[in-house]
C-alpha positions in Angstrom: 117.6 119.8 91.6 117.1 118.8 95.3 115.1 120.6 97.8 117.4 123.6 99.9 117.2 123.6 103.3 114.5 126.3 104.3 115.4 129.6 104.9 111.9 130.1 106.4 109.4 128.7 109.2 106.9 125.9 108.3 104.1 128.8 108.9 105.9 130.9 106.7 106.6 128.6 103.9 102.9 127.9 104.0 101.7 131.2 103.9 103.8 131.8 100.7 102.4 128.7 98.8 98.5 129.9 99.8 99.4 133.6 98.4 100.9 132.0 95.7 98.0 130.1 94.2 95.4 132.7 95.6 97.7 135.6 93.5 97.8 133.2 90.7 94.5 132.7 89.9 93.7 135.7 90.4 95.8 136.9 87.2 94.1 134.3 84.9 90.7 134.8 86.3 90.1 138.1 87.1 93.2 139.9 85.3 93.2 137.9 82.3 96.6 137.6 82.1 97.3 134.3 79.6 98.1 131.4 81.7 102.1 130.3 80.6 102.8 134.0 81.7 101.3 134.3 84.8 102.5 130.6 85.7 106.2 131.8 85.0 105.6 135.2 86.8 104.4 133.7 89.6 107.2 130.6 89.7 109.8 133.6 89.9 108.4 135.7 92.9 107.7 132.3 94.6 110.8 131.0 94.5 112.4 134.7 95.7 110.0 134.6 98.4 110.7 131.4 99.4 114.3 131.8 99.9 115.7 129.8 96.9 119.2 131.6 96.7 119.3 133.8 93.2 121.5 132.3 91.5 119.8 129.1 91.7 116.6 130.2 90.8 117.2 129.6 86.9 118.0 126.2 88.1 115.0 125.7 90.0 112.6 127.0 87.0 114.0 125.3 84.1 114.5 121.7 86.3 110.2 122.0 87.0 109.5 123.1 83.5 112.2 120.8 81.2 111.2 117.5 82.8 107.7 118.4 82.4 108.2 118.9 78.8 110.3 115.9 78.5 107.2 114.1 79.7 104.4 115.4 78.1 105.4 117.7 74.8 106.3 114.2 72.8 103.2 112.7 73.9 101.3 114.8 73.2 103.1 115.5 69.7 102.4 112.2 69.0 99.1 111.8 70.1 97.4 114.8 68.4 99.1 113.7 64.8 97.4 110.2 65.4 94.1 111.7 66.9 94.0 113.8 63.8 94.6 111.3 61.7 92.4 109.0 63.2 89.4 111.6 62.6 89.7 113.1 59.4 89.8 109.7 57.9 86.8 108.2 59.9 88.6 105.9 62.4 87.5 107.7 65.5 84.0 107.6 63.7 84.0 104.0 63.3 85.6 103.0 66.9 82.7 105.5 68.5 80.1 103.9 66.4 81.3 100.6 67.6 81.2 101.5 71.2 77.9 103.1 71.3 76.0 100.5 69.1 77.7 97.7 72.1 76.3 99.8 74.8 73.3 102.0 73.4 73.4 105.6 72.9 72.3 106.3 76.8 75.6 104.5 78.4 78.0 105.9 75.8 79.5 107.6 78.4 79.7 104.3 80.6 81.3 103.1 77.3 84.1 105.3 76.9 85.0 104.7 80.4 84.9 101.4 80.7 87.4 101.4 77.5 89.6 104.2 79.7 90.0 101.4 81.9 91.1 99.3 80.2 93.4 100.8 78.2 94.4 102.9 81.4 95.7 99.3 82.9 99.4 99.8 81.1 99.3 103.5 79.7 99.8 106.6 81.6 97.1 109.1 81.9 98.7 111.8 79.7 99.4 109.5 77.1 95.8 107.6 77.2 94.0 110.9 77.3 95.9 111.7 74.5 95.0 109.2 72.1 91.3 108.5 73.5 90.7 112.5 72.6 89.4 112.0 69.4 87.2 109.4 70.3 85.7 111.3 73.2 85.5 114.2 70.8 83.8 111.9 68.4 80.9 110.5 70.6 80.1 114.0 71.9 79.7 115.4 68.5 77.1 112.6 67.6 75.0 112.9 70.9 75.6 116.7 71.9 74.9 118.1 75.3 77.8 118.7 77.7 81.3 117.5 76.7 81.8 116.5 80.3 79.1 113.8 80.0 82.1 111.9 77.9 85.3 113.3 78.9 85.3 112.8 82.1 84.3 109.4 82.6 87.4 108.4 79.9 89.8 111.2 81.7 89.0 110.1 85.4 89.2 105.8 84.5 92.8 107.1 83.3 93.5 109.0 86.2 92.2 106.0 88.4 94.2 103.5 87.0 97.3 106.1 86.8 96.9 106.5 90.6 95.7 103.2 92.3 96.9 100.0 89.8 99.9 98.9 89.4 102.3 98.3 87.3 102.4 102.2 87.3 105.1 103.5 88.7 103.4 105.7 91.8 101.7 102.9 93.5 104.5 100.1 92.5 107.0 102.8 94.1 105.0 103.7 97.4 104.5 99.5 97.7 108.5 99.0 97.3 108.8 101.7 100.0 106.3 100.1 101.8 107.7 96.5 102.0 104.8 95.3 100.5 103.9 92.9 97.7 103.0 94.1 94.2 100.8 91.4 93.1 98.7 91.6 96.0 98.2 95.7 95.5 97.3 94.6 92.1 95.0 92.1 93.7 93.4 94.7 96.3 93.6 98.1 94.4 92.1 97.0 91.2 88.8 96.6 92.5 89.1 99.5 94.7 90.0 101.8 91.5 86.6 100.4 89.5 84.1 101.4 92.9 85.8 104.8 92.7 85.5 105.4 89.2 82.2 104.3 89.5 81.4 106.3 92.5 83.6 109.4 92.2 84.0 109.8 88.4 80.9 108.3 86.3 78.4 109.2 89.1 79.8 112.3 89.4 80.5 113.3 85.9 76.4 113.0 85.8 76.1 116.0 88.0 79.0 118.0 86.4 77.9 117.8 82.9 74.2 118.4 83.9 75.7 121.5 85.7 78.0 123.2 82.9 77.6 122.9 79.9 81.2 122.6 78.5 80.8 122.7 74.5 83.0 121.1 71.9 86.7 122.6 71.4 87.8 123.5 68.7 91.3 123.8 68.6 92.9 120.5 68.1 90.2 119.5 65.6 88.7 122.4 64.1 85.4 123.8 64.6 82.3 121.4 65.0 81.1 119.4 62.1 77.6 118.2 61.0 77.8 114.4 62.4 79.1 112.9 59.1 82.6 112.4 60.7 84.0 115.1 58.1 85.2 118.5 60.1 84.8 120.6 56.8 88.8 120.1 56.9 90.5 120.9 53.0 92.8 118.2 53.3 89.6 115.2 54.5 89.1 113.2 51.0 86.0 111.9 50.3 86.4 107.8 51.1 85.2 105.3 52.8 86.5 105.0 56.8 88.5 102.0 57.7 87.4 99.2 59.8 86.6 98.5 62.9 89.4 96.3 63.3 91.8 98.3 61.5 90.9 101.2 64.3 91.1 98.7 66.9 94.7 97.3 66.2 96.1 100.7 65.7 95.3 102.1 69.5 96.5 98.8 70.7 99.9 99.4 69.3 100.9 101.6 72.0 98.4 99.2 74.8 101.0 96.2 73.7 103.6 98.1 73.5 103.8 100.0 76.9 102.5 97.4 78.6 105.7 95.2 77.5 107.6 97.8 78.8 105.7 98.1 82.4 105.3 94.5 83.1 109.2 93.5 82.1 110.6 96.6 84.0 108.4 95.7 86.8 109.9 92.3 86.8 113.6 93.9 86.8 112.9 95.7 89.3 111.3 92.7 91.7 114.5 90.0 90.5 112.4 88.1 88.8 114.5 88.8 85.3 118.3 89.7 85.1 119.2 93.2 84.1 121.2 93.0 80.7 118.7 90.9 78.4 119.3 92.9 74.9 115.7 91.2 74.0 113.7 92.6 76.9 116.0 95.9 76.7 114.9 96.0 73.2 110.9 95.2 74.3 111.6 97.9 77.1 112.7 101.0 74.3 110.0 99.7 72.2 107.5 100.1 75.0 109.0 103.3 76.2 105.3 105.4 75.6 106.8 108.7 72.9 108.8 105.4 71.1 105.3 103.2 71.1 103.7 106.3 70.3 105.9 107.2 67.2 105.1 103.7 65.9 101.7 104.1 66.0 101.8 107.2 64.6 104.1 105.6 61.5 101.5 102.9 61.5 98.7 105.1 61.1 100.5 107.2 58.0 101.2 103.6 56.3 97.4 102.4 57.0 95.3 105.6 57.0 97.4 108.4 55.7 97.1 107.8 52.1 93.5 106.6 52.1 91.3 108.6 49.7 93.9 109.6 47.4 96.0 111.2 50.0 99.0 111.8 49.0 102.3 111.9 51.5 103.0 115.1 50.9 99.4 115.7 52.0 99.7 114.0 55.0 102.4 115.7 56.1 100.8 118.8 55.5 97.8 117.8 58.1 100.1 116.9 60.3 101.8 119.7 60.2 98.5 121.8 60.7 97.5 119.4 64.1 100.9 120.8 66.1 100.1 124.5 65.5 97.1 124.5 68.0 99.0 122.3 70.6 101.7 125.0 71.3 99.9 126.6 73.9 99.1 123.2 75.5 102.9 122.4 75.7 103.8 125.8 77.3 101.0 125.8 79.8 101.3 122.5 80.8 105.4 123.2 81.2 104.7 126.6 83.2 102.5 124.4 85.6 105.3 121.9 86.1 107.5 124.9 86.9 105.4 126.1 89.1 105.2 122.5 91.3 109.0 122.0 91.3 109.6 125.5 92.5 107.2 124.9 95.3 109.4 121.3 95.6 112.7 122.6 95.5 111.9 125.2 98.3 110.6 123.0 100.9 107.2 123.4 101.4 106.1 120.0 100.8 108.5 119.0 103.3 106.8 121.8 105.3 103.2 120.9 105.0 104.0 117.3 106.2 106.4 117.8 109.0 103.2 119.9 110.5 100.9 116.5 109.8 103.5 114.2 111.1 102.9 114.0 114.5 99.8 114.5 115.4 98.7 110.9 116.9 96.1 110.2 114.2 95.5 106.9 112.9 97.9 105.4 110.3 95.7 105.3 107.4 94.3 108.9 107.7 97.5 110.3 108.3 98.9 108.6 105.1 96.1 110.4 103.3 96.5 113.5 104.8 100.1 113.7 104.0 99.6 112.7 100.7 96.8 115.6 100.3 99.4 118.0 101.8 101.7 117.1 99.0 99.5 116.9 96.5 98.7 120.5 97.2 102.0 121.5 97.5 103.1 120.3 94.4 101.3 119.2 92.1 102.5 115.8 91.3 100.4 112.6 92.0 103.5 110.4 91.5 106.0 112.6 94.0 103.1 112.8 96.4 103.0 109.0 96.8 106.5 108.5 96.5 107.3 110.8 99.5 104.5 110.0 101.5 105.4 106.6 101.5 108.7 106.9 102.5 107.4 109.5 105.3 105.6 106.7 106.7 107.5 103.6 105.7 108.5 103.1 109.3 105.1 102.4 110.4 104.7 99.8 108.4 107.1 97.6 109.1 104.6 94.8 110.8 101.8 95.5 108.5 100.0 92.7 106.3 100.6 92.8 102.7 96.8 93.7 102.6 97.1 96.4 105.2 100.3 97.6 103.3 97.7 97.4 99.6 94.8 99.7 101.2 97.9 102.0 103.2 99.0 102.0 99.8 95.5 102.8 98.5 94.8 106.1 101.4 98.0 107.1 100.1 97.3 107.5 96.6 93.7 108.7 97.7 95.3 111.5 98.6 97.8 112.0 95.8 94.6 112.6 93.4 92.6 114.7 95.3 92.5 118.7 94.8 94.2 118.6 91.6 94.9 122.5 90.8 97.2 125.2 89.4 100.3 123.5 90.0 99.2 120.2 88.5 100.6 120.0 84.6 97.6 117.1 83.9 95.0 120.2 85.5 96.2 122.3 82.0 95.9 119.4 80.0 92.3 118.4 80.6 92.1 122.4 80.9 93.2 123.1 76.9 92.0 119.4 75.6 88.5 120.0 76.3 88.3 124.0 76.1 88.1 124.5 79.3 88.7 128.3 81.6 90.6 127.7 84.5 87.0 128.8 86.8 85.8 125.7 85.2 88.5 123.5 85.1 88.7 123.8 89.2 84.8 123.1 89.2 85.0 120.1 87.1 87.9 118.0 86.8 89.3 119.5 90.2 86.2 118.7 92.4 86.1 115.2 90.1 89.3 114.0 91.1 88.7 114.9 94.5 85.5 112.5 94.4 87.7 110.1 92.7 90.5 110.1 95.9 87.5 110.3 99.0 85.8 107.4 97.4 88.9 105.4 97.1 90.0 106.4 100.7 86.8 105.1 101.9 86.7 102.0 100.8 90.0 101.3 101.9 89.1 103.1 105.5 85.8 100.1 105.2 88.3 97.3 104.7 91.2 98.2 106.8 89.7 97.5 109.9 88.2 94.0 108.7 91.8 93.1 107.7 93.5 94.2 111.0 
């Protein structure tokens, strides 16, 4: 649904978006009132107040919420069958083992992160966080202490790379628009994203995990075991866990997978292969993340499901059990996508930035500061640094491809900062990791926030050197 044409003032519009995320979290926080209904309660008033017409309001709900879902309830589907699967029968065990006895038991944290990045290069941060859960899960059992010290180093390397790197699609997107060159943004944000995970994330997630102490969830993988790699589960069989290698070539199913898909559709998109190839259109479904994603998962029945003595029957039976707990994951994480395309559809975005737009500051900080004001608005790091690029896509026109990478760079700097209510990934780190809302805005929020200032930074440094 597009955005109406406002029936409001700018001040106005942005007075109704502050009461609206002030009033919601003040029903989850102090009310108490369960998150999916006061995200639904609050979509409906806002978009009354903001002048939606009634009978488009339906519309305007079930647009935000269904193309959230379409995006995240198959991933995550998918992902929790294989993360469950991966830990009853010792995999996550094994690949946490691994990493830890590579790096040492004080920079298992560095560890995890460091494999976030990588994986994070094709995958998309809902679907990488999905499948590294277990793993994370896995090394914070073993070592104890705040679940933060692991989780966010391996959420915010997929976050970085989600943001900054191409081939994904909000920085390749905001480049087109841009005029500029993909391989160079490649080139020039890749290194920028590793100095602000470093900086922003892994420094950070140092102070946040030393500062709450955020214990294991249980409600993907049951309550907290003894260490052994057994959760006390009735269907884990006594066996011994697969290898290393067999752990290792499952997760880079999907990592082969998607990235055929990113890098061929990338290379559509730039001319550089004809549309219509049924082999690359073929490569391009496989790669397509909930199609990788359900062969992993088929993968992972044929190779770890029956281990022990499991029968199929079994199987299914445990993955039936790992979708129960996920519900309210999928609804929450809907409600908040409802929430941002309500605040889309009535023109606040388009609000906030047409009061940043012309106020004479310098190119680079206004493409940050328009991508902060959508961010805020609504939610979306992707639709933040599409639209901000095109806002500002006039200015551009006799940059450098390296002043077009690090305009590209302030841009998605401010896509990632301020992550809150209206966010769907805010309610998925929220319910992964057992998280309050209060806590979630003091940890992950204030963490990606770190993340985007330290990547605007050192593109700020540079762009001067490059002008």
């Amino acid at each position: 649904m597009d955005p109406i044409d406002p029936v409001h003032g700018t001040a106005t519009l942005l007075l109704i978006a502050a009461a609206a995320v002030v009033v919601l979290l003040f029903l989850i926080i102090k009310v108490k009132l369960h998150a999916f209904i006061a995200l639904v309660l609050i979509s409906v008033v806002t978009a009354v107040a903001a002048g939606i017409p009634i009978a488009d309001i339906p519309t305007a709900l079930t647009t935000g919420f269904g193309s959230t879902l379409a995006s995240v309830a198959l991933l995550v589907g998918f992902g929790v069958m294989l993360g469950r699967l991966l830990e009853v029968t010792g995999g996550a065990q094994v690949l946490a083992d691994t990493l830890v006895n590579r790096f040492g038991e004080k920079r298992a944290p560095l560890a995890l992160g460091v494999a976030a990045l990588i994986f994070g290069l094709p995958i998309f941060f809902d679907a990488g966080l999905v499948v590294f859960l277990p793993i994370i899960l896995t090394v914070a059992r073993r070592f104890g202490g705040s679940l933060l010290f692991y989780a966010l180093p391996a959420a915010g390397a997929f976050a970085a790379m989600h943001a900054l790197v191409p081939p994904h699609p909000g920085p390749v997107a905001a480049g087109t628009l841009l005029g500029g060159d993909i391989g160079v943004i490649l080139l020039v944000n890749l290194p920028i994203a590793l100095i602000a995970w470093y900086v922003g994330v892994y420094r950070m997630s140092k102070v946040l995990g030393r500062r709450f102490d955020v214990g294991l969830p249980s409600l993907l993988f049951g309550e907290e075991n003894d260490g052994t790699g057994s959760s006390g589960d009735t269907d884990t069989k006594t066996q011994a866990p697969p290898t290393f290698g067999l752990v290792l070539g499952l997760l880079m199913i999907p990592l082969v997978l998607i990235g055929f898909n990113t890098v061929l559709s990338t290379l559509i998109e730039s001319g550089t292969i004809a549309e219509g190839n049924i082999l690359v259109d073929g490569l391009i479904l496989l790669g397509n993340t909930p199609v990788a994603l359900l062969i992993t998962v088929l993968a992972a029945i044929a190779l770890l499901g029956t281990r022990g003595g499991r029968t199929l029957g079994e199987t299914q039976q445990l993955l039936d059990s790992s979708l129960g707990p996920i519900c309210s994951i999928v609804l929450i994480t809907g409600a908040g996508g409802m929430f941002g395309g309500v605040l889309q559809i009535s023109g606040i975005g388009d609000a906030l930035t047409t009061s940043l737009g012309g106020l004479g500051i310098p190119l680079l900080l206004q493409a940050f500061l328009i991508a902060t004001a959508l961010r805020v608005a609504q939610g979306s790091a992707t639709v933040a640094l599409t639209t901000a690029a095109g806002l500002i896509a006039s200015q551009a026109a006799d940059l450098s491809n390296v002043q077009i990478a690090l305009l590209v760079t302030a841009i998605a700097a401010g896509a990632t900062v301020l992550s809150h209510v209206n966010d769907s990934g805010f309610w998925l780190v929220s319910r992964f990791f057992g998280m309050d809302e209060q806590t979630t805005l003091k940890t992950w929020t204030v963490m990606e926030t770190t993340l985007g200032l330290s990547a605007f930074a050192v593109a700020a440094a540079l762009y001067p050197l490059v002008s």
